[in-house]
C-alpha positions, 0 to 999 in steps of 0.5 A: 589705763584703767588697770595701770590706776588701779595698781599704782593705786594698790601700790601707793597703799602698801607704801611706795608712794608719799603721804596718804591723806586718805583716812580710808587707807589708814582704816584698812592699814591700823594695827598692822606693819606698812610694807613699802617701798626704799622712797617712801615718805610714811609708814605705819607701824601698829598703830602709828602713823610715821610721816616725813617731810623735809625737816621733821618726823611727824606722829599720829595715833591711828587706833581710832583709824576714822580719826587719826590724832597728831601726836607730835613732831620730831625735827631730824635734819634737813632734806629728808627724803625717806623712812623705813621701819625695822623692828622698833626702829626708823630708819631715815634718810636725808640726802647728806645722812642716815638717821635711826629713831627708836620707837619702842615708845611708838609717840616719843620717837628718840634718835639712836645714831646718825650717819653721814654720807656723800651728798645725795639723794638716798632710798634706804631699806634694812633688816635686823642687823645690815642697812643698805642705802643708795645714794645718787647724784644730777637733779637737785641731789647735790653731787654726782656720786652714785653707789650702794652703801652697806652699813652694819647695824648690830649696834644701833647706836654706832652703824659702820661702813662696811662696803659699798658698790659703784653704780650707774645711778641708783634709785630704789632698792629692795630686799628678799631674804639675802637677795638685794634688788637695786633700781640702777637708772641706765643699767636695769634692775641689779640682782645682788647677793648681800648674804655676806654684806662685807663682800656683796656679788652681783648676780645678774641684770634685768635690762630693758626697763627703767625701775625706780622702785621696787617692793618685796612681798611674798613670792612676788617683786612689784616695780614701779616703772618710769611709765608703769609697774612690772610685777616679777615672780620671786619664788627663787628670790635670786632669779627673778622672772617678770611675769607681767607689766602695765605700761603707760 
Protein backbone atom coordinates (compact mmCIF):
# COMPACT_ATOMS: atom_id res chain seq x y z
CA UNK A 1 0.00 0.00 0.00
CA UNK A 2 2.64 1.81 0.92
CA UNK A 3 4.37 2.13 -2.47
CA UNK A 4 0.98 2.55 -4.50
CA UNK A 5 0.70 6.11 -2.19
CA UNK A 6 3.97 7.12 -3.28
CA UNK A 7 3.27 6.96 -6.95
CA UNK A 8 0.16 8.11 -7.22
CA UNK A 9 1.54 10.72 -5.18
CA UNK A 10 4.68 11.32 -8.00
CA UNK A 11 2.04 11.08 -10.42
CA UNK A 12 -0.58 13.64 -8.95
CA UNK A 13 2.63 16.04 -9.34
CA UNK A 14 3.45 16.06 -12.95
CA UNK A 15 -0.09 16.62 -13.66
CA UNK A 16 -2.38 13.79 -13.77
CA UNK A 17 -4.32 14.14 -11.13
CA UNK A 18 -6.91 17.69 -10.30
CA UNK A 19 -5.76 21.04 -8.54
CA UNK A 20 -2.66 20.97 -5.95
CA UNK A 21 -3.18 22.91 -2.92
CA UNK A 22 -0.24 22.07 -1.99
CA UNK A 23 2.53 25.13 -2.24
CA UNK A 24 5.45 22.57 -1.86
CA UNK A 25 4.61 21.11 -5.17
CA UNK A 26 4.29 24.33 -6.81
CA UNK A 27 7.76 25.00 -5.22
CA UNK A 28 9.46 22.23 -6.94
CA UNK A 29 7.33 22.79 -10.28
CA UNK A 30 7.79 27.06 -10.80
CA UNK A 31 9.83 28.19 -13.85
CA UNK A 32 9.22 25.06 -15.61
CA UNK A 33 6.63 23.35 -18.19
CA UNK A 34 4.06 20.70 -16.05
CA UNK A 35 3.82 17.53 -17.66
CA UNK A 36 0.69 15.72 -17.26
CA UNK A 37 -1.79 13.69 -18.15
CA UNK A 38 -5.23 14.49 -21.05
CA UNK A 39 -7.58 14.79 -17.57
CA UNK A 40 -5.91 16.85 -15.74
CA UNK A 41 -7.42 20.30 -14.11
CA UNK A 42 -4.14 22.59 -13.76
CA UNK A 43 -0.84 22.78 -15.50
CA UNK A 44 1.93 24.96 -15.07
CA UNK A 45 3.64 26.52 -17.71
CA UNK A 46 6.84 28.79 -16.59
CA UNK A 47 6.08 30.60 -14.13
CA UNK A 48 2.19 30.32 -14.12
CA UNK A 49 -0.23 28.30 -12.52
CA UNK A 50 -3.08 27.47 -15.00
CA UNK A 51 -6.36 25.85 -12.91
CA UNK A 52 -10.07 24.95 -14.34
CA UNK A 53 -12.69 24.61 -12.73
CA UNK A 54 -16.28 24.08 -14.10
CA UNK A 55 -16.57 27.41 -15.49
CA UNK A 56 -13.87 29.42 -15.48
CA UNK A 57 -9.70 29.61 -16.53
CA UNK A 58 -8.13 30.94 -13.06
CA UNK A 59 -4.35 32.33 -13.06
CA UNK A 60 -1.57 32.61 -10.75
CA UNK A 61 1.85 33.90 -10.33
CA UNK A 62 4.33 31.32 -8.99
CA UNK A 63 7.75 33.23 -9.03
CA UNK A 64 7.63 33.63 -5.59
CA UNK A 65 6.56 29.74 -5.29
CA UNK A 66 6.18 30.23 -1.31
CA UNK A 67 3.34 32.66 -2.05
CA UNK A 68 1.43 31.98 -5.31
CA UNK A 69 -0.46 35.61 -6.22
CA UNK A 70 -4.00 34.87 -7.92
CA UNK A 71 -4.05 36.88 -10.97
CA UNK A 72 -7.36 36.64 -12.60
CA UNK A 73 -10.21 34.66 -13.78
CA UNK A 74 -11.26 33.74 -17.14
CA UNK A 75 -14.81 32.73 -17.50
CA UNK A 76 -14.71 29.79 -20.65
CA UNK A 77 -17.95 27.87 -20.70
CA UNK A 78 -19.49 25.38 -18.78
CA UNK A 79 -18.45 21.79 -17.92
CA UNK A 80 -15.08 22.14 -18.30
CA UNK A 81 -13.38 19.15 -17.51
CA UNK A 82 -9.48 19.36 -18.80
CA UNK A 83 -6.37 21.67 -20.00
CA UNK A 84 -3.38 20.78 -21.91
CA UNK A 85 -0.61 23.63 -22.60
CA UNK A 86 1.20 23.36 -25.96
CA UNK A 87 3.68 25.96 -26.84
CA UNK A 88 1.87 29.45 -26.05
CA UNK A 89 -1.19 27.88 -26.16
CA UNK A 90 -4.37 26.03 -23.74
CA UNK A 91 -6.08 23.80 -24.64
CA UNK A 92 -9.18 23.17 -23.00
CA UNK A 93 -11.99 20.93 -22.77
CA UNK A 94 -15.37 20.93 -21.76
CA UNK A 95 -17.81 18.23 -22.43
CA UNK A 96 -19.66 20.00 -25.49
CA UNK A 97 -16.45 22.03 -26.84
CA UNK A 98 -12.90 22.42 -27.45
CA UNK A 99 -11.42 25.98 -26.41
CA UNK A 100 -7.82 27.20 -27.40
CA UNK A 101 -6.44 30.38 -25.07
CA UNK A 102 -3.34 32.26 -25.98
CA UNK A 103 -0.95 33.04 -23.35
CA UNK A 104 1.96 34.54 -25.15
CA UNK A 105 0.96 37.10 -22.36
CA UNK A 106 0.90 34.39 -19.63
CA UNK A 107 -1.58 36.65 -16.90
CA UNK A 108 -4.28 37.77 -19.78
CA UNK A 109 -4.90 34.28 -21.12
CA UNK A 110 -7.11 35.45 -24.81
CA UNK A 111 -9.42 32.93 -26.52
CA UNK A 112 -7.84 31.79 -30.19
CA UNK A 113 -10.85 29.53 -31.45
CA UNK A 114 -13.55 27.33 -29.92
CA UNK A 115 -14.93 24.20 -31.31
CA UNK A 116 -17.86 22.12 -30.59
CA UNK A 117 -18.54 18.59 -30.52
CA UNK A 118 -20.98 15.74 -29.78
CA UNK A 119 -21.86 15.86 -26.32
CA UNK A 120 -19.30 14.21 -23.89
CA UNK A 121 -16.86 14.01 -21.54
CA UNK A 122 -13.28 14.79 -23.39
CA UNK A 123 -9.37 14.42 -22.28
CA UNK A 124 -7.54 16.32 -24.91
CA UNK A 125 -3.85 16.39 -25.48
CA UNK A 126 -1.88 17.93 -28.88
CA UNK A 127 1.09 19.15 -30.39
CA UNK A 128 2.16 21.97 -32.61
CA UNK A 129 0.05 21.50 -35.25
CA UNK A 130 -2.82 18.33 -34.47
CA UNK A 131 -5.27 18.02 -31.50
CA UNK A 132 -6.44 14.82 -30.47
CA UNK A 133 -9.48 14.71 -28.17
CA UNK A 134 -11.72 11.78 -26.86
CA UNK A 135 -14.76 11.95 -26.12
CA UNK A 136 -17.18 9.70 -24.25
CA UNK A 137 -20.74 8.93 -23.05
CA UNK A 138 -22.85 7.09 -19.74
CA UNK A 139 -22.40 8.75 -16.44
CA UNK A 140 -23.12 12.26 -16.20
CA UNK A 141 -21.30 12.90 -19.71
CA UNK A 142 -24.32 13.50 -21.44
CA UNK A 143 -24.59 10.98 -24.45
CA UNK A 144 -23.52 7.70 -25.71
CA UNK A 145 -21.07 8.48 -28.49
CA UNK A 146 -17.58 7.21 -27.74
CA UNK A 147 -14.78 8.27 -30.34
CA UNK A 148 -11.33 9.99 -31.16
CA UNK A 149 -11.26 13.11 -32.65
CA UNK A 150 -8.48 14.49 -34.67
CA UNK A 151 -8.22 18.28 -35.22
CA UNK A 152 -5.75 20.15 -37.48
CA UNK A 153 -4.37 22.75 -35.43
CA UNK A 154 -2.19 24.69 -38.04
CA UNK A 155 -4.50 27.63 -37.75
CA UNK A 156 -5.21 28.30 -34.13
CA UNK A 157 -7.50 30.41 -34.81
CA UNK A 158 -9.76 27.91 -37.08
CA UNK A 159 -9.20 23.99 -35.87
CA UNK A 160 -10.59 21.45 -38.64
CA UNK A 161 -12.14 18.14 -38.26
CA UNK A 162 -9.88 16.05 -39.90
CA UNK A 163 -11.15 12.40 -38.88
CA UNK A 164 -11.82 10.70 -35.96
CA UNK A 165 -12.10 6.66 -34.89
CA UNK A 166 -14.84 4.79 -33.17
CA UNK A 167 -14.28 3.20 -30.09
CA UNK A 168 -15.45 1.32 -27.22
CA UNK A 169 -15.18 4.21 -24.65
CA UNK A 170 -12.38 6.38 -24.18
CA UNK A 171 -10.81 8.12 -21.41
CA UNK A 172 -7.14 9.39 -21.36
CA UNK A 173 -4.84 9.46 -24.06
CA UNK A 174 -1.31 10.25 -24.77
CA UNK A 175 0.97 11.14 -27.21
CA UNK A 176 4.93 9.80 -28.00
CA UNK A 177 6.20 11.38 -31.13
CA UNK A 178 3.67 10.07 -33.81
CA UNK A 179 2.42 7.20 -31.32
CA UNK A 180 -1.25 7.83 -29.65
CA UNK A 181 -2.03 5.84 -26.67
CA UNK A 182 -5.72 5.90 -25.95
CA UNK A 183 -7.28 4.58 -22.74
CA UNK A 184 -10.35 2.81 -24.44
CA UNK A 185 -12.44 1.55 -21.23
CA UNK A 186 -13.68 -2.15 -21.97
CA UNK A 187 -10.94 -2.92 -24.77
CA UNK A 188 -7.37 -2.17 -23.28
CA UNK A 189 -4.91 0.40 -24.07
CA UNK A 190 -4.97 1.09 -28.17
CA UNK A 191 -1.59 1.91 -29.64
CA UNK A 192 -2.36 4.40 -32.63
CA UNK A 193 -0.22 5.20 -35.49
CA UNK A 194 -1.33 9.16 -35.88
CA UNK A 195 1.76 9.90 -38.22
CA UNK A 196 -0.52 11.07 -40.85
CA UNK A 197 -3.46 12.20 -38.60
CA UNK A 198 -6.07 12.27 -41.77
CA UNK A 199 -5.72 8.27 -41.90
CA UNK A 200 -4.89 7.44 -38.25
CA UNK A 201 -4.12 2.80 -37.97
CA UNK A 202 -4.31 1.02 -34.92
CA UNK A 203 -1.32 -0.88 -34.09
CA UNK A 204 -2.02 -3.05 -31.74
CA UNK A 205 -4.14 -3.51 -27.84
CA UNK A 206 -2.99 -3.85 -24.36
CA UNK A 207 -5.43 -5.83 -22.85
CA UNK A 208 -5.87 -6.97 -19.60
CA UNK A 209 -6.16 -3.66 -17.45
CA UNK A 210 -8.42 -0.92 -17.04
CA UNK A 211 -6.18 2.62 -18.38
CA UNK A 212 -7.72 5.60 -17.37
CA UNK A 213 -4.71 7.78 -18.07
CA UNK A 214 -1.69 7.59 -19.31
CA UNK A 215 1.51 10.11 -19.61
CA UNK A 216 4.50 9.98 -21.81
CA UNK A 217 7.65 10.99 -20.29
CA UNK A 218 11.26 10.05 -21.60
CA UNK A 219 11.18 6.16 -22.37
CA UNK A 220 8.77 5.33 -19.88
CA UNK A 221 4.38 5.46 -20.54
CA UNK A 222 2.90 5.84 -16.73
CA UNK A 223 -0.89 4.69 -16.53
CA UNK A 224 -3.12 5.16 -13.76
CA UNK A 225 -5.31 2.18 -13.41
CA UNK A 226 -8.93 1.89 -11.99
CA UNK A 227 -6.89 -0.03 -9.02
CA UNK A 228 -3.49 1.10 -9.49
CA UNK A 229 -0.71 2.40 -11.88
CA UNK A 230 1.53 0.42 -14.78
CA UNK A 231 4.48 1.62 -15.74
CA UNK A 232 5.45 0.59 -19.87
CA UNK A 233 8.78 0.81 -21.38
CA UNK A 234 8.32 2.97 -24.50
CA UNK A 235 11.87 2.73 -25.84
CA UNK A 236 10.16 1.68 -29.28
CA UNK A 237 7.26 4.33 -28.58
CA UNK A 238 4.94 1.64 -31.10
CA UNK A 239 5.73 -1.39 -28.81
CA UNK A 240 5.15 -0.97 -25.52
CA UNK A 241 6.28 -3.29 -22.95
CA UNK A 242 4.86 -3.29 -19.25
CA UNK A 243 7.57 -3.57 -17.22
CA UNK A 244 5.81 -3.12 -13.83
CA UNK A 245 2.36 -2.15 -11.73
CA UNK A 246 1.25 -1.58 -8.43
CA UNK A 247 -2.36 -2.58 -7.82
CA UNK A 248 -4.64 -1.96 -5.27
Amino acid sequence: MRKLILSIITIAVIGISSCSKDSANLANNAGSNGQGGSLARFTIVGNYLYTVDNQNLAVFDISNASAPVFKQKVQIGFNIEAIFPMDNNLFIASNTAMYIYDISNPEQPTQQSYVEHLTGCDPIVANDSVAFLTVHGGNNCGSNINELFIYDITNITSPQLISSMPMTNPFGLGLKDSILYVCDNGAGLKVINVKDPYNPAQISLISGDNNVDVIPTGSVLMSMLTDGIAYYDITNPAAPSKMSEIKN
